[in-house]
LUMROBA-240524 format. One record per residue (C-alpha): residue in one letter; residue number from 0; y, x, z. Coordinates in steps of 0.25 Angstrom, whole numbers, plus 5000, padded with zeros to 4 digits. Example, Ala and Ser with C-alpha at 12.3 -4.5 7.8 and 13.67 -1.06 7.14 Angstrom:
<firo->A; bapa->0; yy->4982; xx->5049; zz->5031>
<firo->S; bapa->1; yy->4996; xx->5055; zz->5029>
//
This chain:
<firo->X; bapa->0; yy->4638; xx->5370; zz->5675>
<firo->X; bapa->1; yy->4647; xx->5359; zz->5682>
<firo->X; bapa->2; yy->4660; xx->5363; zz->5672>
<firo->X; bapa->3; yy->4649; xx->5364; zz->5660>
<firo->X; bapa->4; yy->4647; xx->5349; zz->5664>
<firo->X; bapa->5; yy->4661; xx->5345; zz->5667>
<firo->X; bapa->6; yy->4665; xx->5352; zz->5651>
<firo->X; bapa->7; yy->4652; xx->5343; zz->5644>
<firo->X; bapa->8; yy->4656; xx->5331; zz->5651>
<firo->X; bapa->9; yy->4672; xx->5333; zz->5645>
<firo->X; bapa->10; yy->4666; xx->5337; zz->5632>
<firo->X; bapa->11; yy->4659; xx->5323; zz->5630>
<firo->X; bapa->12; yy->4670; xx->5315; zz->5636>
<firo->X; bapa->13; yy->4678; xx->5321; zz->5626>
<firo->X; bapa->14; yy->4671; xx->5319; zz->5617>
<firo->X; bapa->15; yy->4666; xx->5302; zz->5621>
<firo->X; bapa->16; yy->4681; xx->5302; zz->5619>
<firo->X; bapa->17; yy->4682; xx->5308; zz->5604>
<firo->X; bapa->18; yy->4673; xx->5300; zz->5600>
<firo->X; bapa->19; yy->4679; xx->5288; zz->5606>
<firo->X; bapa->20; yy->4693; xx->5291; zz->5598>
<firo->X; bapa->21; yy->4684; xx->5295; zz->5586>
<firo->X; bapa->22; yy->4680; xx->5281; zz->5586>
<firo->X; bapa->23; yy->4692; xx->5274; zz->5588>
<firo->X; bapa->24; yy->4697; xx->5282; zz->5577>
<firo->X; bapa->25; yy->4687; xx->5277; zz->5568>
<firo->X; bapa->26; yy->4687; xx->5263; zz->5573>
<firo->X; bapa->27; yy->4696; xx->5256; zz->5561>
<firo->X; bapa->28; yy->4710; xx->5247; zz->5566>
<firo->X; bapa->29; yy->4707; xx->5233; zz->5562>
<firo->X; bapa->30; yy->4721; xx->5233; zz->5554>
<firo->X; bapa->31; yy->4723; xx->5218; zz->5546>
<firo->X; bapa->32; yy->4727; xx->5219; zz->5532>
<firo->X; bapa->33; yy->4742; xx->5213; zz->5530>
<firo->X; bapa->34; yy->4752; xx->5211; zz->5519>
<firo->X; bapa->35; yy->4764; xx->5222; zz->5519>
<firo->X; bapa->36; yy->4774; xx->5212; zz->5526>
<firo->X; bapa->37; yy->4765; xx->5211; zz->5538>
<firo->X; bapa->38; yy->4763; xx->5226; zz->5540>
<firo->X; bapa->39; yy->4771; xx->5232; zz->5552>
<firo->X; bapa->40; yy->4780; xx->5243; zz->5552>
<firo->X; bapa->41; yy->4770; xx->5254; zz->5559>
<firo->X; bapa->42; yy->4759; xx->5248; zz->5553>
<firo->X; bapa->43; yy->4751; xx->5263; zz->5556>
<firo->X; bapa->44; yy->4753; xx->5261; zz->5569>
<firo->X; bapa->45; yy->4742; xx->5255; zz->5578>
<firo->X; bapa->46; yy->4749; xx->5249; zz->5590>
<firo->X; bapa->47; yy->4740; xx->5242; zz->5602>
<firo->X; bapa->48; yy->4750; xx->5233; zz->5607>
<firo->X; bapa->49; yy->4748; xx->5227; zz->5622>
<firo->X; bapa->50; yy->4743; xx->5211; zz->5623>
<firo->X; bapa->51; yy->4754; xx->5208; zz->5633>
<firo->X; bapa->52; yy->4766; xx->5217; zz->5626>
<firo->X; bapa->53; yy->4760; xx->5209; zz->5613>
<firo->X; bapa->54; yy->4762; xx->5195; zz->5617>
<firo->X; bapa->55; yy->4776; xx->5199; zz->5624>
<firo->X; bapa->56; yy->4779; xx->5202; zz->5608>
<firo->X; bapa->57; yy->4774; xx->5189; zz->5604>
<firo->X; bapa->58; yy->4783; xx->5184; zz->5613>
<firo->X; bapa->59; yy->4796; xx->5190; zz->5610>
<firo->X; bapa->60; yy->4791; xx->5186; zz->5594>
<firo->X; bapa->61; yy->4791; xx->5171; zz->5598>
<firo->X; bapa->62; yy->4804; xx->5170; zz->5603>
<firo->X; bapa->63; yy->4815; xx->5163; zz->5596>
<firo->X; bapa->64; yy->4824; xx->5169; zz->5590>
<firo->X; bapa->65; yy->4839; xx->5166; zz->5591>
<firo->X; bapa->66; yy->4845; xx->5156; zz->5582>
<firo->X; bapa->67; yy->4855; xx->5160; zz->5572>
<firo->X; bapa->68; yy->4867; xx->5152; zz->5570>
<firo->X; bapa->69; yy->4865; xx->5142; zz->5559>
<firo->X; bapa->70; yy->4873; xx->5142; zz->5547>
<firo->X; bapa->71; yy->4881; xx->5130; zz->5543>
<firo->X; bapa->72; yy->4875; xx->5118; zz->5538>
<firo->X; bapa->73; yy->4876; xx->5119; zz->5523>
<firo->X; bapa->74; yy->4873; xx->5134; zz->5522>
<firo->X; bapa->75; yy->4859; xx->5130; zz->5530>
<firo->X; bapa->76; yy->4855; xx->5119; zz->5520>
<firo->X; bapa->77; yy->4860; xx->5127; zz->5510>
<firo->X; bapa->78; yy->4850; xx->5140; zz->5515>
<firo->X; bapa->79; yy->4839; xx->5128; zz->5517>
<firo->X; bapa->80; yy->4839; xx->5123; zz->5502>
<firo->X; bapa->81; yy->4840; xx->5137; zz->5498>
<firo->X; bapa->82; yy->4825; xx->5141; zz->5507>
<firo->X; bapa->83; yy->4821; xx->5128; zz->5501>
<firo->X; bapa->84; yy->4822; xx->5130; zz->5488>
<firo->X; bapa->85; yy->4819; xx->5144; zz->5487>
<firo->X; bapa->86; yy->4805; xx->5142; zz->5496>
<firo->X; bapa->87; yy->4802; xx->5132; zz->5484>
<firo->X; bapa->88; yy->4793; xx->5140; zz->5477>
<firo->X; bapa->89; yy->4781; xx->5149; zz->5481>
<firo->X; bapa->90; yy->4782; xx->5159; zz->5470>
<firo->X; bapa->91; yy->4783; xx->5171; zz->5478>
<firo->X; bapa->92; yy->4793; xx->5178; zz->5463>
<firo->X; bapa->93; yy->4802; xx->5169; zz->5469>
<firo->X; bapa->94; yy->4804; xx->5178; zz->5482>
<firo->X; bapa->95; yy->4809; xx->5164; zz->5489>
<firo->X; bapa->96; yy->4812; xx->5172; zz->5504>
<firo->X; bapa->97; yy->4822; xx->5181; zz->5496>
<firo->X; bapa->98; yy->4827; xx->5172; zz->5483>
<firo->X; bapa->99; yy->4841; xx->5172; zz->5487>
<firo->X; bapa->100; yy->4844; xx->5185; zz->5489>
<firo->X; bapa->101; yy->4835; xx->5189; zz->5475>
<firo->X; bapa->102; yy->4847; xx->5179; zz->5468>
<firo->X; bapa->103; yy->4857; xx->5184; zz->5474>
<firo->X; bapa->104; yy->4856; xx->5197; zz->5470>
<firo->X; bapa->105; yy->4852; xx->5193; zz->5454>
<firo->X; bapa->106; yy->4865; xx->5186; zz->5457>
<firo->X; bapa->107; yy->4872; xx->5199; zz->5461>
<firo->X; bapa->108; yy->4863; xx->5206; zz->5449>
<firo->X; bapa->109; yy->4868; xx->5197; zz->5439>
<firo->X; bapa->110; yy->4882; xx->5200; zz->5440>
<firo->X; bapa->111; yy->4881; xx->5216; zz->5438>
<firo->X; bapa->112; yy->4888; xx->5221; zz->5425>
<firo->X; bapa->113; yy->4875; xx->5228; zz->5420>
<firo->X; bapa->114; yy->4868; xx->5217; zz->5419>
<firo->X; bapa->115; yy->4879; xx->5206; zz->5414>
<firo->X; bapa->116; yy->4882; xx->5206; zz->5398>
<firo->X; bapa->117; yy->4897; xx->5207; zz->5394>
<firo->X; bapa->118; yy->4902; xx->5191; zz->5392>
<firo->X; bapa->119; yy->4908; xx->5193; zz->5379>
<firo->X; bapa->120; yy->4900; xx->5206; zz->5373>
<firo->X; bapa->121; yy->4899; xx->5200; zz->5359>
<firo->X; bapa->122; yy->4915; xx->5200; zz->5357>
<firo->X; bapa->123; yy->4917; xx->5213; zz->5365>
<firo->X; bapa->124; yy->4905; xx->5222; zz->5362>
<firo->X; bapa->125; yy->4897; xx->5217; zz->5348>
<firo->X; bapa->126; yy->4903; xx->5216; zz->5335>
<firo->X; bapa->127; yy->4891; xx->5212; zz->5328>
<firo->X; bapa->128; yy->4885; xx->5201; zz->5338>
<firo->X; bapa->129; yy->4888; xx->5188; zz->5340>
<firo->X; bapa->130; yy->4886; xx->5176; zz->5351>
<firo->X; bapa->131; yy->4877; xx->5170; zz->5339>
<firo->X; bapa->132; yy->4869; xx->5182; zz->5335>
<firo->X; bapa->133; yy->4864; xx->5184; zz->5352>
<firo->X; bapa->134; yy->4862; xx->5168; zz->5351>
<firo->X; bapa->135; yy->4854; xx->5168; zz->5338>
<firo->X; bapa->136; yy->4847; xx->5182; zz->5345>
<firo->X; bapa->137; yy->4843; xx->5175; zz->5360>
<firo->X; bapa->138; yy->4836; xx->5164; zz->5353>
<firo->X; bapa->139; yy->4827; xx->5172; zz->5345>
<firo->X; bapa->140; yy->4826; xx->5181; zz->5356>
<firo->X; bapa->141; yy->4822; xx->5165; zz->5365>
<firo->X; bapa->142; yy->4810; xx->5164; zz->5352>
<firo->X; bapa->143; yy->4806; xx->5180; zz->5356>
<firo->X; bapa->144; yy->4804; xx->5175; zz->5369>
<firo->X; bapa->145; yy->4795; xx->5164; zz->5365>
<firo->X; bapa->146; yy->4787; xx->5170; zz->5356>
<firo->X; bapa->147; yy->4784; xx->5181; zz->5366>
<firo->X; bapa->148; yy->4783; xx->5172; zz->5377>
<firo->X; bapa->149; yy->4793; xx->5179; zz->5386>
<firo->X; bapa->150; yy->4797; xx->5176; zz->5398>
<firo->X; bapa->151; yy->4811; xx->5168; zz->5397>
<firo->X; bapa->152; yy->4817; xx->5180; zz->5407>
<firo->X; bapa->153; yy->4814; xx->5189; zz->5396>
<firo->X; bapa->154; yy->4823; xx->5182; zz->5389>
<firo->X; bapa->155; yy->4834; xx->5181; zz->5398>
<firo->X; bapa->156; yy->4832; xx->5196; zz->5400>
<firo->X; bapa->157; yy->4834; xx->5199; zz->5386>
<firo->X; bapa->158; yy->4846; xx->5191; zz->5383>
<firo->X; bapa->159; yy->4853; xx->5197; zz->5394>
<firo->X; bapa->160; yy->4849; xx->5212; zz->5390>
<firo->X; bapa->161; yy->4854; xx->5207; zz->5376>
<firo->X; bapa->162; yy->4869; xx->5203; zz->5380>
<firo->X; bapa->163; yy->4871; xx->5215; zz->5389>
<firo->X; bapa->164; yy->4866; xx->5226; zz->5376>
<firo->X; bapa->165; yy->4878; xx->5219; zz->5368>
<firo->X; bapa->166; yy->4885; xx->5219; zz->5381>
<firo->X; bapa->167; yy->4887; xx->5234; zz->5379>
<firo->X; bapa->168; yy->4882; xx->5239; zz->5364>
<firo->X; bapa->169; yy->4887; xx->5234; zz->5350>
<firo->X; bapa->170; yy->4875; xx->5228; zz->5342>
<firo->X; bapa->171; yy->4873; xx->5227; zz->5328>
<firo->X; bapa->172; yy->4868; xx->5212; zz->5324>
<firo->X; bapa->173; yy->4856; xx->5219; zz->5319>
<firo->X; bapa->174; yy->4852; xx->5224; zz->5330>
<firo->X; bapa->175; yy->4854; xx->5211; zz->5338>
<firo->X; bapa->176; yy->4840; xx->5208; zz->5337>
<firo->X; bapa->177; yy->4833; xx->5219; zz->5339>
<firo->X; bapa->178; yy->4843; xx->5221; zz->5353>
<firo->X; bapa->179; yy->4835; xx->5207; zz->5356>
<firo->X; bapa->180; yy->4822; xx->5210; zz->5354>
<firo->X; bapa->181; yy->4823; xx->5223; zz->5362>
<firo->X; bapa->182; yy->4831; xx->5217; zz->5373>
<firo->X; bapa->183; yy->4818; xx->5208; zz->5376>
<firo->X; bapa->184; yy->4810; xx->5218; zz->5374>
<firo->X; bapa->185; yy->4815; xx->5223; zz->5387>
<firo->X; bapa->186; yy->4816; xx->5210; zz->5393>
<firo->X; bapa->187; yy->4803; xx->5209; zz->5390>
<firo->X; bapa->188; yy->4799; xx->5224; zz->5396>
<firo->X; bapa->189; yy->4806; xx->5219; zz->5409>
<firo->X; bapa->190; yy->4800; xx->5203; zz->5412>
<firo->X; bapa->191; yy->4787; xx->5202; zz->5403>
<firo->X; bapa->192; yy->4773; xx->5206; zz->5408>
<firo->X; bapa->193; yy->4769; xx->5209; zz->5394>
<firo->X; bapa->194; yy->4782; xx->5210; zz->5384>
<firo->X; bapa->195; yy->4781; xx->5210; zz->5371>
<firo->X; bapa->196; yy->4779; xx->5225; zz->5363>
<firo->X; bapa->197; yy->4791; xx->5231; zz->5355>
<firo->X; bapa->198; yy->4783; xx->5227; zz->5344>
<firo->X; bapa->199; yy->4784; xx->5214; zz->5346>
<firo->X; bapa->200; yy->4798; xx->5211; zz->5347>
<firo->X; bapa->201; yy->4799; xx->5220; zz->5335>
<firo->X; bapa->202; yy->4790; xx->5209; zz->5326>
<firo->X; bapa->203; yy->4798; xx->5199; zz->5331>
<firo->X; bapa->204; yy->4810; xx->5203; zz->5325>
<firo->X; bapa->205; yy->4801; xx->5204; zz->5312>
<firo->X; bapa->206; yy->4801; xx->5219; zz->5314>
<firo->X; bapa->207; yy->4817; xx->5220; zz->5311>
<firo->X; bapa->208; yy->4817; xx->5231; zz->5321>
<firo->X; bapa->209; yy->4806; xx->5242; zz->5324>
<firo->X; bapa->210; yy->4800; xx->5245; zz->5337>
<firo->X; bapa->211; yy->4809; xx->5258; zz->5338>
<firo->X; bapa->212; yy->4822; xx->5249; zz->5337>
<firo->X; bapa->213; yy->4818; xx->5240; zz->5346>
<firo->X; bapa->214; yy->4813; xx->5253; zz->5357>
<firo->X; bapa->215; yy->4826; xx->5258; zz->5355>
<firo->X; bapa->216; yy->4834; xx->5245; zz->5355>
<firo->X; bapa->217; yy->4828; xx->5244; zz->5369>
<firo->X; bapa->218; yy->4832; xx->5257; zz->5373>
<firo->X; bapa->219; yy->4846; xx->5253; zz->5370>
<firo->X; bapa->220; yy->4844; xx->5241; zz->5378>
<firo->X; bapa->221; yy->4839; xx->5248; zz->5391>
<firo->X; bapa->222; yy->4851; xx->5259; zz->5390>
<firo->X; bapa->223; yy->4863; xx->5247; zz->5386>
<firo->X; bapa->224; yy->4858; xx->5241; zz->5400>
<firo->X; bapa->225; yy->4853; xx->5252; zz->5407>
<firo->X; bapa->226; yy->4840; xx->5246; zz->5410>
<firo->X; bapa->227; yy->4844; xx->5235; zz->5419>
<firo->X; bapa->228; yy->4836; xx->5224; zz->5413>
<firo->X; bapa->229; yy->4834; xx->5215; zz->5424>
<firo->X; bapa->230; yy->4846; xx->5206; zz->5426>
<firo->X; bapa->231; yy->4844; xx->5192; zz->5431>
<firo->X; bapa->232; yy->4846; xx->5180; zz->5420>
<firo->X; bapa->233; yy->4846; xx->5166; zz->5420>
<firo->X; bapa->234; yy->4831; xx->5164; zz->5422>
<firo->X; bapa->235; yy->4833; xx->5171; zz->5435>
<firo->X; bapa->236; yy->4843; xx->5164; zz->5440>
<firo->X; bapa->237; yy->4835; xx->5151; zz->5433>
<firo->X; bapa->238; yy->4824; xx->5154; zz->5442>
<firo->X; bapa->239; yy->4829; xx->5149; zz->5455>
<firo->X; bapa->240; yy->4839; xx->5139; zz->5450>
<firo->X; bapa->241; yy->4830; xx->5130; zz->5444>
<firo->X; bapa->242; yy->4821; xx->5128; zz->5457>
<firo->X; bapa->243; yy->4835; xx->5124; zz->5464>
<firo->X; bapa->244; yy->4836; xx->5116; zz->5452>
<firo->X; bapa->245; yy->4824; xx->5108; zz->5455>
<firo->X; bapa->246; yy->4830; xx->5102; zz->5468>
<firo->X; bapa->247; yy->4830; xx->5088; zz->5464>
<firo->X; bapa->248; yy->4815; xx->5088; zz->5459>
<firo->X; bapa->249; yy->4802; xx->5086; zz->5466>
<firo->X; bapa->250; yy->4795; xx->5096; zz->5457>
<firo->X; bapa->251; yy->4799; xx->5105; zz->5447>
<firo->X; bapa->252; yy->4807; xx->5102; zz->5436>
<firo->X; bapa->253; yy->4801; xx->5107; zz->5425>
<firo->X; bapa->254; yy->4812; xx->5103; zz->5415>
<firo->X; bapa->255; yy->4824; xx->5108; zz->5421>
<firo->X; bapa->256; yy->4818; xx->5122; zz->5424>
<firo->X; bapa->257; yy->4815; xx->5123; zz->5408>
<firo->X; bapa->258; yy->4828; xx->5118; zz->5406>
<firo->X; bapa->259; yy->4837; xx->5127; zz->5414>
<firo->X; bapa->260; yy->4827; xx->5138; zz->5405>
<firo->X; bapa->261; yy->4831; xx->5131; zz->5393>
<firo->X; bapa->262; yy->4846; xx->5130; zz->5396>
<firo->X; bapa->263; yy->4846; xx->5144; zz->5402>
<firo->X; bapa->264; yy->4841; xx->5150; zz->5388>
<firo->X; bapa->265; yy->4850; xx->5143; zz->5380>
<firo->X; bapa->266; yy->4861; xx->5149; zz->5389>
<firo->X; bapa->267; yy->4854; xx->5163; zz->5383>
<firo->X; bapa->268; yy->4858; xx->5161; zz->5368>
<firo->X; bapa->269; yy->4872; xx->5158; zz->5371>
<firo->X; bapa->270; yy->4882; xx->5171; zz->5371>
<firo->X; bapa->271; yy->4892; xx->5163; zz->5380>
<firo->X; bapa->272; yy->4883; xx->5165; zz->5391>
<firo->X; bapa->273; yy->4882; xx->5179; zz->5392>
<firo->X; bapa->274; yy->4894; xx->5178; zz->5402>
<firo->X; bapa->275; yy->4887; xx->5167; zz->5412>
<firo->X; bapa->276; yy->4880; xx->5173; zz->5424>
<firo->X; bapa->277; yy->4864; xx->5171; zz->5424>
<firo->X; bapa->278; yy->4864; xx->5165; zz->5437>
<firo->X; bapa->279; yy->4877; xx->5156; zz->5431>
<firo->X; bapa->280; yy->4868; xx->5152; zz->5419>
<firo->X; bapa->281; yy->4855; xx->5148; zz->5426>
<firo->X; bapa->282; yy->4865; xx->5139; zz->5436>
<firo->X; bapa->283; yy->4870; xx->5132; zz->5425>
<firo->X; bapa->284; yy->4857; xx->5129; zz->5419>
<firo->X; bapa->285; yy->4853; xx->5123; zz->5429>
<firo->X; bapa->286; yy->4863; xx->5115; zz->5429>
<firo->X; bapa->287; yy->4863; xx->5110; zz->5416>
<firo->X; bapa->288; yy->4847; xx->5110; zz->5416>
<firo->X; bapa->289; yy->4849; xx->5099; zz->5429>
<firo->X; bapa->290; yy->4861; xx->5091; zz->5423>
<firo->X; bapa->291; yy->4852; xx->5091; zz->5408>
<firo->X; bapa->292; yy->4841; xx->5084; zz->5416>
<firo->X; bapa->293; yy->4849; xx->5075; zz->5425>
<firo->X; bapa->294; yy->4862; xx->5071; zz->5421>
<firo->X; bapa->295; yy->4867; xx->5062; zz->5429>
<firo->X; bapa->296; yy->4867; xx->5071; zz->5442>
<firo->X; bapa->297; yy->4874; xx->5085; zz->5446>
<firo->X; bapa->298; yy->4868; xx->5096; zz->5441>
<firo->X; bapa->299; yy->4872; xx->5105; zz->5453>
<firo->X; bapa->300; yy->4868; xx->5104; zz->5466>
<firo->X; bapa->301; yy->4870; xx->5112; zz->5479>
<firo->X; bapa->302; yy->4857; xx->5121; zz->5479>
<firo->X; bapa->303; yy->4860; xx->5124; zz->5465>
<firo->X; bapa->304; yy->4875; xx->5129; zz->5466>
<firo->X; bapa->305; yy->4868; xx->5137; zz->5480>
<firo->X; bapa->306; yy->4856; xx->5145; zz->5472>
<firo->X; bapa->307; yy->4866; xx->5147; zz->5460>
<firo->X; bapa->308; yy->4878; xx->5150; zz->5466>
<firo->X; bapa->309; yy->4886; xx->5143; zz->5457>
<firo->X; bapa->310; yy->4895; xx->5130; zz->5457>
<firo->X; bapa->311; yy->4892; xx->5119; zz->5447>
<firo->X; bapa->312; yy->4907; xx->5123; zz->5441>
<firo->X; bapa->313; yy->4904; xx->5136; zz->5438>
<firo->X; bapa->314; yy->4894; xx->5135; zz->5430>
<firo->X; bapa->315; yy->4900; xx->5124; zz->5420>
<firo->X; bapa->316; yy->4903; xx->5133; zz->5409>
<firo->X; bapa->317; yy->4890; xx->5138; zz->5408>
<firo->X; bapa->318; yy->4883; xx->5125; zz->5410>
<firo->X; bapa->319; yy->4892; xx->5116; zz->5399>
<firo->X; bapa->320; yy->4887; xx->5129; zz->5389>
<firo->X; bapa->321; yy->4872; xx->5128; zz->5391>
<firo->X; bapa->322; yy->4875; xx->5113; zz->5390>
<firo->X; bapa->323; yy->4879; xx->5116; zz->5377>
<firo->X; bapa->324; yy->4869; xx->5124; zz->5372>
<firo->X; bapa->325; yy->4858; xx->5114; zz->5379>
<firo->X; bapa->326; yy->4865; xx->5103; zz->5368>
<firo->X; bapa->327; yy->4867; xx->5114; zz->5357>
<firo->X; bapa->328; yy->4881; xx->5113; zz->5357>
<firo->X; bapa->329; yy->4879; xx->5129; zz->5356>
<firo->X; bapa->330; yy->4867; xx->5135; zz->5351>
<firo->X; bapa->331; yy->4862; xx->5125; zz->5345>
<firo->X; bapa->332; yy->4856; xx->5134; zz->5332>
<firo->X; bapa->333; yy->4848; xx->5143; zz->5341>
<firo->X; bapa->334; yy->4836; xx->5135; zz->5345>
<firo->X; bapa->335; yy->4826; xx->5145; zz->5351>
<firo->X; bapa->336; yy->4828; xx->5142; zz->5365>
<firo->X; bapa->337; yy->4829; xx->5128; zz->5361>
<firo->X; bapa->338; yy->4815; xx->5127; zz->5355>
<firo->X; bapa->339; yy->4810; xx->5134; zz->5366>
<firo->X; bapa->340; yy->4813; xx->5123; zz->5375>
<firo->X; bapa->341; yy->4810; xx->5111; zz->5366>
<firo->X; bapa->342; yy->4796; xx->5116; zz->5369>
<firo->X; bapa->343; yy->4786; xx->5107; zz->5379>
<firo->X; bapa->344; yy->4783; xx->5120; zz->5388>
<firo->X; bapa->345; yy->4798; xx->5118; zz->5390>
<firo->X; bapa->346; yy->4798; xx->5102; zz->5392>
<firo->X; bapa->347; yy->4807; xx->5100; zz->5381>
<firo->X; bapa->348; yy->4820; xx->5104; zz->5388>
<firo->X; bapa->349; yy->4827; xx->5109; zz->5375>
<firo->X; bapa->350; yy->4828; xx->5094; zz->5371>
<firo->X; bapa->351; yy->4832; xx->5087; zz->5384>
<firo->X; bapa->352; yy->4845; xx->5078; zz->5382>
<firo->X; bapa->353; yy->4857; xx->5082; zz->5388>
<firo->X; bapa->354; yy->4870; xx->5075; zz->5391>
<firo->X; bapa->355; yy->4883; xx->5080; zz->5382>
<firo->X; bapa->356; yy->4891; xx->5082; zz->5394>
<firo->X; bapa->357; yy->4888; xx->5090; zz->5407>
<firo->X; bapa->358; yy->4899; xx->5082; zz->5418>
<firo->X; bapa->359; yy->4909; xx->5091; zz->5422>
<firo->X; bapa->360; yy->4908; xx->5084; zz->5437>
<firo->X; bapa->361; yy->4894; xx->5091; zz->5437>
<firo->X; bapa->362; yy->4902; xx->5105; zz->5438>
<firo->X; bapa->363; yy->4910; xx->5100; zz->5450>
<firo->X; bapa->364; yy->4904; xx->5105; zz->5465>
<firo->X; bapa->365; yy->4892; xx->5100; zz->5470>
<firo->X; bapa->366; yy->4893; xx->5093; zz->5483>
<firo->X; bapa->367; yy->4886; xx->5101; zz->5496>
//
């Protein structure tokens, strides 16, 4: 009788305690909802962590680190502008914590042979093209852009797939065209939210070409370049430059963004281009778009020659040919672009007075 007892008495105890850990079981963790930066590395893992071993953590977390030697004194100032500068803007695209290193690769990316057309493939690879035929072919292609209200680096995009095609195959002038109007509607395909239909690039070259040409037109296209589309342009490298740009104004200078868009465009429908690095391009309109709007003082500054990585010497060339172009020394007969930017959207840029001259003092160093 007495082991009958002792057996009921270990039977509900073992069974006080099943239902104990039955209940715990059930019992839900009070877990807090985080964001996927603040989730630790075992997060399945439910840890009780001893009050006393806790604050000792805390206390090992509080304690100052050791100082690292500090660089010399123009690289810091330098470093400091740059963290200023690039911590301007709260758009989170503009990826401010990690900008210079995104740069430095499009800097790196923009230098590869793939994605770089051939300096002088119109007098070494087409016999029936020429410089003037591309310029006459860009400024429509500017009036596409408009009448579809693309975004400008669609534009950019397309001119660049254009120049490496005749990089590397012979074209026909009849088929110049059509090679434009199927090269954006690839750039269209790779920036717009809602690009244009086949169709509608057919009608806009009157229906010269059928939507089978074009289909295949593309085809080529993608094969010639082996479907690297994206390859950074001049907008890109326009992007960061012009907020450097705005250094010496209080707000935002409208005018000289639009007319380093302006200028940068311009730089599109000229074939002597074609040799000049993007990032080369975008540096040297800024420049001009700075000198065009104040004269009277340098151009170039210190942050400027830091973000763009080039001296105010070498960009001279490319600078005194957009200067050119801006006062239709060249170009002067294709009037797209200009149009464009006569409009009030644009504040009028297109007619801003320029001087004759850009000073050749303006190319020397600027002082640290």
């Amino acid at each position: 009788m007495a082991e009958q007892e002792k057996c009921v008495r270990i039977t509900r105890a073992a069974r006080k305690r099943a239902a104990a850990g039955t209940a715990m079981e059930e019992q839900p963790v009070n877990k807090k909802r985080v964001v996927l930066g603040e989730l630790p590395h075992l997060s399945n893992v439910v840890v009780s962590v001893n009050p006393s071993l806790e604050s000792e953590v805390q206390k090992q977390k509080c304690k100052p680190k050791a100082k690292k030697a500090l660089m010399p004194t123009l690289k810091k100032v330098r470093a400091d502008v740059k963290i200023e500068i690039d911590s301007k803007s709260d758009d989170p695209q503009l990826c401010s914590p990690y900008v210079s290193d995104i740069y430095e690769y499009l800097h790196n990316m923009e230098m590869q042979p793939k994605r770089r057309p051939l300096p002088d493939y119109i007098e070494k690879v087409q016999k029936d093209v020429t410089a003037n035929m591309r310029g006459i072919l860009v400024d429509w292609l500017v009036e596409v852009a408009e009448e579809y209200k693309l975004v400008s680096d669609t534009l950019y995009l397309t001119i660049n797939y254009i120049d490496r095609y005749l990089s590397m195959n012979t074209l026909n002038r009849q088929k110049l065209q059509l090679l434009g109007v199927s090269s954006m509607l690839i750039a269209s395909k790779y920036e717009e939210i809602t690009p244009p239909n086949v169709e509608d690039f057919c009608y806009i070259t009157d229906n010269t070409y059928t939507k089978e040409e074009v289909v295949k037109m593309e085809a080529d296209i993608l094969k010639s370049l082996s479907f690297e589309l994206g390859s950074p342009t001049v907008k890109t490298f326009l992007r960061r430059l012009n907020m450097v740009a705005q250094e010496d104004y209080k707000t935002c200078n409208l005018q000289l963004e639009f007319l380093s868009y302006y200028l940068a465009e311009l730089s599109l429908l000229d074939y002597g281009f074609v040799k000049f690095l993007p990032s080369l391009v975008a540096a040297s309109v800024v420049f001009l778009a700075r000198f065009i709007l104040r004269p009277k003082v340098n151009p170039w500054s210190v942050a400027l020659q830091e973000y763009s990585k080039y001296k105010a010497a070498e960009l001279r060339e490319c600078v005194l040919v957009i200067h050119d172009l801006y006062l239709s020394r060249k170009g002067g007969a294709l009037q797209a672009v200009r149009d464009k930017y006569k409009q009030h959207k644009f504040k009028f840029v297109a007619t801003m007075p320029s001087p004759p001259e850009v000073p050749l003092s303006y190319f020397e160093a600027v002082q640290e």
